[in-house]
C-alpha positions in Angstrom: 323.1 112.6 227.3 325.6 115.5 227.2 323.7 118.1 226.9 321.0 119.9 229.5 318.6 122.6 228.8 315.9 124.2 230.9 312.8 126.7 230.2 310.9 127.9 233.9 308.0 129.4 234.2 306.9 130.5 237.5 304.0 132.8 237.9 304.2 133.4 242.2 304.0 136.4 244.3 301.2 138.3 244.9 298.6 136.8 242.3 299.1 133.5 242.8 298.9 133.7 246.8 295.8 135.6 246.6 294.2 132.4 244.9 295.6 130.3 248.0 295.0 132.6 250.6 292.7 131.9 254.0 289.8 133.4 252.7 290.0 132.0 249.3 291.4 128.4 250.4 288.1 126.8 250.7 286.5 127.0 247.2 289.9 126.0 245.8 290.6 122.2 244.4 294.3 121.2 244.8 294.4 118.1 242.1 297.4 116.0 242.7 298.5 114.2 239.4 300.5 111.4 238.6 303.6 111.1 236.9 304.1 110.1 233.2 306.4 108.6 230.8 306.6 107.0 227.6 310.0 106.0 225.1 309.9 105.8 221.6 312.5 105.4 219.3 315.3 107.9 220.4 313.1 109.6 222.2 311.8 109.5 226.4 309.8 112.0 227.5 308.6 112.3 231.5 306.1 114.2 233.7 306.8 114.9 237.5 305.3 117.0 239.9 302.0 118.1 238.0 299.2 119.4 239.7 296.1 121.6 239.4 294.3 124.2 242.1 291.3 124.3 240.7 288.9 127.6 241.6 285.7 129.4 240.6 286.2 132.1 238.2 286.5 135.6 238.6 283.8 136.2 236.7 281.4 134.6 239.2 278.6 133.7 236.3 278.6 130.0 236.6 279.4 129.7 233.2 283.1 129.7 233.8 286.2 128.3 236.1 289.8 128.8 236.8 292.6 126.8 237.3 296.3 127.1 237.8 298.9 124.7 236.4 301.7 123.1 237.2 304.4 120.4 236.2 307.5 119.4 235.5 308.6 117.8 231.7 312.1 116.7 230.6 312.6 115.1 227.3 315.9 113.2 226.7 316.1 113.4 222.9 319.1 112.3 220.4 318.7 114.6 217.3 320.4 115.8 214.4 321.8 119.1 214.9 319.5 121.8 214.1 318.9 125.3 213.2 317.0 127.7 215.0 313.9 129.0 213.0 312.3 131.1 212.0 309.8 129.1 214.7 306.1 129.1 212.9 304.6 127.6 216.5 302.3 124.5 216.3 300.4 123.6 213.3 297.5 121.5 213.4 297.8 119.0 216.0 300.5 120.7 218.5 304.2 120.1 218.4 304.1 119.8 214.6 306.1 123.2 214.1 307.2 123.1 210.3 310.0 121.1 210.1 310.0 121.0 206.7 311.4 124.7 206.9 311.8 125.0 210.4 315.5 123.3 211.0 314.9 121.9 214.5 313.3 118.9 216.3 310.8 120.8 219.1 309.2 119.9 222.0 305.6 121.5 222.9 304.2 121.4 226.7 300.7 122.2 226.7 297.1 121.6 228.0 294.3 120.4 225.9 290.7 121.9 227.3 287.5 120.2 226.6 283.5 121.0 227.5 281.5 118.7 227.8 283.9 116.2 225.8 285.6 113.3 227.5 289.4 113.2 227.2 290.0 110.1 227.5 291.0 109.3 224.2 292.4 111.6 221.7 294.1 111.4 218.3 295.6 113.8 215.6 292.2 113.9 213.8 290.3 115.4 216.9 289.5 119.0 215.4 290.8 121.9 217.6 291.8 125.2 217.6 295.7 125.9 219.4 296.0 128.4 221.6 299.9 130.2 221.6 302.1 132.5 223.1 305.3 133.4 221.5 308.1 132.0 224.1 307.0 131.5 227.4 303.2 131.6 228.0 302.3 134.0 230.9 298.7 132.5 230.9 295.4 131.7 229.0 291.8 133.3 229.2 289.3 132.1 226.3 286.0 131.3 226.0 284.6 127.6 225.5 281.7 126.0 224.1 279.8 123.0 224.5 281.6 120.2 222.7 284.9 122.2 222.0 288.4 121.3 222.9 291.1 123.6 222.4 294.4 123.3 223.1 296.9 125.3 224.9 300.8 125.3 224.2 302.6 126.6 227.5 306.0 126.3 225.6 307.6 125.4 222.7 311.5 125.2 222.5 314.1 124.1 220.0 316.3 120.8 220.8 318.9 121.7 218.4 321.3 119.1 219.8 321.0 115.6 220.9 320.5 115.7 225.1 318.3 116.4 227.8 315.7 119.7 227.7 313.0 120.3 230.6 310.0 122.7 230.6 309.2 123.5 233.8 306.0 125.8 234.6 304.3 126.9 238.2 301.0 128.1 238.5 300.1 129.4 234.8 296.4 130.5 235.0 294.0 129.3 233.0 290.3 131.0 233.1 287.6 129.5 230.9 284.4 131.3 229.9 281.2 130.2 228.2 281.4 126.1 229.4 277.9 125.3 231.3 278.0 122.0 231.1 281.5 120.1 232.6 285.0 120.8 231.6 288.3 118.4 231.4 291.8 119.4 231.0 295.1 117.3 230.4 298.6 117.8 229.7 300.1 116.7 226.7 304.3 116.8 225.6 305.0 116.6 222.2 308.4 115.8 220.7 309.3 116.1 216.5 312.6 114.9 215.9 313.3 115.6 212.1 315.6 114.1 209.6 315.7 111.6 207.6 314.1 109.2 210.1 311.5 111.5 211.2 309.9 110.7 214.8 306.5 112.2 216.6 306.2 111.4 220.2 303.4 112.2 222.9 302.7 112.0 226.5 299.4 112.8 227.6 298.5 113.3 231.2 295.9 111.9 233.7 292.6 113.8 232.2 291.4 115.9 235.7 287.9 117.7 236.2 287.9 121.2 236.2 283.9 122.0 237.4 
């Protein structure tokens, strides 16, 4: 592909080495994930690099947990030319952002959150609530109930031309309140390519324990 576009995120200094400092280190989780990838028509989208430190919240109630993110997701895409906006953010089940109105094919990078649900296997009909910040994400904190899932969109960004685009993120917090019982989290990428042949693809991640 001709074309190469990049969003980073990185969320280091001071914050993020408290969480990995000495006297921290040893109630902190580093989760290793492997990588992803999955073509459909027009479309491949891969995951490198992911991985989760996984730590009690600051709350300290035993009710609730931390984590902070990482990962790496590049989707090579051939598109009709688009037009930027205005960008309504996902609808419904994420990366669904409009198109209808919207102008552009998207790609969403996110994390779906369940407690006490097993995210094994998910679908467009699971019923969830999406989580957003407008451009890049900074982080999430959000209470969670017994049998929720929610998910949360790190990023979504226009592919306006055919090529490659890459959403990269390091160590976006994530605190959870309110989940007693056991809580997963996986990444998902979502591509919509519109036009007259209009496409839907997703990646989902290795589902990981977060307490």
């Amino acid at each position: 592909m001709s074309r190469f576009r990049s969003i980073v995120i990185t969320l280091a200094g001071a914050v993020a080495l408290g969480f990995l400092s000495p006297g921290a280190a040893s109630a902190d989780t580093w989760v290793p994930l492997p990588d992803g990838h999955i073509e459909g028509p027009g479309v491949r989208i891969t995951s490198t690099g992911e991985r989760a430190i996984i730590s009690p919240s600051l709350a300290s109630n035993g009710a609730g947990r931390s984590a902070w993110l990482t990962g790496n997701v590049v989707a090579d895409v051939e598109t009709p030319d688009g037009t930027v906006g205005p960008n309504n953010g996902p609808k419904g089940f994420p990366g669904t952002n409009n198109s209808g109105t919207h102008g552009s094919s998207n790609l969403t990078v996110g994390y779906v959150v369940g407690c006490q649900v097993s995210l094994g296997a998910l679908s467009a009909n699971t019923s969830v609530t999406v989580l957003m910040t407008p451009g890049v994400s900074a982080g999430f904190s959000f209470p969670l109930s017994p049998g929720e899932v929610k998910w949360l969109a790190i990023n979504n960004i226009e592919l306006i031309k055919s090529g490659a685009y890459t959403i990269q993120y390091q160590d976006v917090p994530m605190d959870i309140q309110g989940c007693a019982g056991y809580a997963q989290a996986r990444q998902f990428a979502v591509v919509e390519i519109i036009g007259a042949d209009y496409k839907k693809v997703t990646l989902y991640g290795q589902p990981f324990s977060i307490g």
